[in-house]
NUKEZA-63238 format. One line per 8 residues: number of its first residue (from 1); their letters; for each residue x negated, y, z of C-alpha. Coordinates in pm, 1 decimal. Last residue first. Layout:
N
NUM) a) X,Y,Z  ...
***
This chain:
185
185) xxxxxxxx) -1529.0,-2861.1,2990.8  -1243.9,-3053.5,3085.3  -1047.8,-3003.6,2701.7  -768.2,-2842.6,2903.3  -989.0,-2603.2,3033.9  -1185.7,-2539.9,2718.8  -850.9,-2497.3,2553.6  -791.9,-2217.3,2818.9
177) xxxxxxxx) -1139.1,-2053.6,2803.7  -1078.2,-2039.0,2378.9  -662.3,-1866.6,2446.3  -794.6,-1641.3,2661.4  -1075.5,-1542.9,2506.1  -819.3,-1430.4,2194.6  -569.8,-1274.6,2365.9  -876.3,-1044.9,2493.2
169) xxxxxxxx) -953.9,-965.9,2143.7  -634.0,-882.1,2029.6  -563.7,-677.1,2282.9  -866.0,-487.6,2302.1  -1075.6,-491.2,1953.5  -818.4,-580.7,1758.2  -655.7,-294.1,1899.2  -263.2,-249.8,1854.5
161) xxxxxxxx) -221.4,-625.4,1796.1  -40.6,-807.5,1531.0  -188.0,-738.1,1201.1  -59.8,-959.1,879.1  137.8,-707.6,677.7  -59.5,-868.4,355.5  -303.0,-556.0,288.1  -314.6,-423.4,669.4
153) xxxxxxxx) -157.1,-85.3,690.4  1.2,-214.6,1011.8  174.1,124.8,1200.1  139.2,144.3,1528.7  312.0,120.9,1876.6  199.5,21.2,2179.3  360.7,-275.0,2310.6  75.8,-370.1,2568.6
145) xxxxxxxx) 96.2,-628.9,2884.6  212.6,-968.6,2653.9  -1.8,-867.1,2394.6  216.5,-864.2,2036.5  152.3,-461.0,1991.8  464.9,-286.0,1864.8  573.1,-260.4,1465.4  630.6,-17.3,1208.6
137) xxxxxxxx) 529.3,-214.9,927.8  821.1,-358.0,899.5  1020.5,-79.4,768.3  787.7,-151.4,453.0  1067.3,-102.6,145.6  896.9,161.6,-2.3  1141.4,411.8,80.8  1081.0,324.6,456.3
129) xxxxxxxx) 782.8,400.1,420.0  754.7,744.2,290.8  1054.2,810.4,549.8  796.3,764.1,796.8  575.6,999.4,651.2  928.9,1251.3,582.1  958.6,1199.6,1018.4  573.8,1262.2,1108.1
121) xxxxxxxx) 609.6,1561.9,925.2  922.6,1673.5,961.3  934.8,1559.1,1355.7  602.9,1688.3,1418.1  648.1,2057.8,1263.7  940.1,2085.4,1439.8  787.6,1975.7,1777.2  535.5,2218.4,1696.5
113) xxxxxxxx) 770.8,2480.2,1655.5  791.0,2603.1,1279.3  650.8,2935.1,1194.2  616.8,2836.8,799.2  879.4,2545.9,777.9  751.0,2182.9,797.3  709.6,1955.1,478.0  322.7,2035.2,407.4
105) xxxxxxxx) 222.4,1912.9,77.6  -104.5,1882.0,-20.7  -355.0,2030.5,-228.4  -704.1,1977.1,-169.9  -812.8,2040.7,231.6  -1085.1,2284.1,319.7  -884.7,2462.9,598.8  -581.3,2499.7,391.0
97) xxxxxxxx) -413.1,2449.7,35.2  -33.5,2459.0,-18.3  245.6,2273.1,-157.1  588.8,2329.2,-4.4  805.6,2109.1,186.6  1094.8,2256.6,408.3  1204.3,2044.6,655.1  1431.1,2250.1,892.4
89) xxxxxxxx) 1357.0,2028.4,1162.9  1765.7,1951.6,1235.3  1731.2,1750.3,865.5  1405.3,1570.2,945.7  1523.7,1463.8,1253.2  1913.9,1319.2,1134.8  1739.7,1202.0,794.8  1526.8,980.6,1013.6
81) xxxxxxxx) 1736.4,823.9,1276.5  1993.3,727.7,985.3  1675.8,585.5,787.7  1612.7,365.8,1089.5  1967.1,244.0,1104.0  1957.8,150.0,762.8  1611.6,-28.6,749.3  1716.7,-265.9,1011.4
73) xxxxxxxx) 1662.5,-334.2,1418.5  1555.3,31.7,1523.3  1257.4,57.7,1831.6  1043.3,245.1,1600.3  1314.2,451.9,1512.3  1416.3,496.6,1824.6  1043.7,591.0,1946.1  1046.3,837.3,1722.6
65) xxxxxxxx) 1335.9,988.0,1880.9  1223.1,995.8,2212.3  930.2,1183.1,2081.5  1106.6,1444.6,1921.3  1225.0,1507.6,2244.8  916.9,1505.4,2495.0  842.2,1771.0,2180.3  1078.3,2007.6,2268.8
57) xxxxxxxx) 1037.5,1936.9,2653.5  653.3,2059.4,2593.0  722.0,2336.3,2311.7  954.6,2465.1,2632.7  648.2,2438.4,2823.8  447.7,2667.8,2646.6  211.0,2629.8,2342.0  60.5,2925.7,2161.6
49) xxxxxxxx) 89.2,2932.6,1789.2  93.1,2622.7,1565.3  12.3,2626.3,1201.4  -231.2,2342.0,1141.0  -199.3,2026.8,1356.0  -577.1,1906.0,1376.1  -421.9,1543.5,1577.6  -684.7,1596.1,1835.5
41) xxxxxxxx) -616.7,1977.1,1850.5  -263.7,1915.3,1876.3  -294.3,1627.7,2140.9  -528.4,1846.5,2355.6  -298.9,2161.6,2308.5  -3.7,1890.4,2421.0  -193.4,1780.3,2775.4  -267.7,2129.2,2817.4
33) xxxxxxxx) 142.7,2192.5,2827.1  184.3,1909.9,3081.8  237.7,1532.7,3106.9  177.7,1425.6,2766.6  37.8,1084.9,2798.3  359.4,1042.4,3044.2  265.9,761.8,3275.3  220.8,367.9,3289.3
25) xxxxxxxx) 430.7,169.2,3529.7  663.0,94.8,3340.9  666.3,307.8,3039.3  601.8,638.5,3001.9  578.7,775.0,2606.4  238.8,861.6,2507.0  235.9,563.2,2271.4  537.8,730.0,2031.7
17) xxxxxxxx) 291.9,1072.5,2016.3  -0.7,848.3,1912.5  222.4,643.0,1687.0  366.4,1003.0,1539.5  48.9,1119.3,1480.1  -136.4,884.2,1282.3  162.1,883.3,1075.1  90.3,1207.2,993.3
9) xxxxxxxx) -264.6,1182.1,917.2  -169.4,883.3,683.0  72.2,1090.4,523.1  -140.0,1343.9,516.9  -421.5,1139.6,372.5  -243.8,950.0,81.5  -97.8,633.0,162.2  -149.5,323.0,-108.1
1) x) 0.0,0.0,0.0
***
């Protein structure tokens, strides 16, 4: 599957944003307003003014809703999700040419919020996919302790883990150091 760069910096986003969400015992990754300029500047989302913490409970939103859409059960109800928050952010795509980037196309309004700017964004990436007919792609970690989000960009659909590295990795000593148990050595 080919993804150009902003849709693959978008969707970048949007699982980072989705894996900030609390759960369990874990807390909010985005827990204040300096917790959002450090996602921004991580992310390099252009166009956005001074944060404050109604940007904060704006975005706590959009968030919620990505995670719907990540959480949705068919291709219908996902696209419902979608065209609701891309249509309430205003999306507005026009081509343009920043910061050392070719020509792109940027589908939040000039001046939009950064929650806004997320949810058309991170929503018309999303939408990218689903258009393609890869709604399954959009998948949670398999570890038993994880389910982070992320998006598998793998050639065949075949990743399973978040991390490779991490999750899949310790799933994997597990598994060897309990044959080796049950083979007696």
């Amino acid at each position: 599957m080919l993804i150009n760069h902003d849709t693959r910096c978008a969707l970048d986003a949007v699982v980072d944003l989705v894996n900030t969400m609390p759960e369990g015992a874990a807390p909010d990754g985005l827990p204040d307003v300096a917790a959002l300029g450090d996602f921004v500047t991580r992310h390099a989302i252009s166009d956005v003014g001074a944060l404050g913490k109604r940007d904060l409970a704006a975005v706590h939103a959009t968030r919620a809703r990505f995670v719907e859409v990540f959480a949705a059960t068919d291709t219908p109800t996902a696209a419902a999700l979608l065209n609701a928050m891309v249509a309430a952010a205003g999306t507005t795509p026009q081509l343009t040419d920043h910061d050392g980037y070719d020509w792109h196309v940027h589908y939040f309004a000039p001046g939009a919020s950064i929650a806004d700017h997320l949810a058309a964004d991170g929503g018309m990436a999303l939408a990218f996919l689903l258009v393609a007919g890869e709604r399954e792609r959009l998948r949670r970690c398999e570890a038993p302790d994880c389910q982070r989000a992320f998006v598998d960009l793998s050639r065949n659909r075949s990743r399973r883990y978040c991390d490779s590295r991490t999750c899949g990795n310790r799933l994997h000593v597990a598994a060897y150091r309990a044959r080796r148990r049950e083979a007696g050595v």
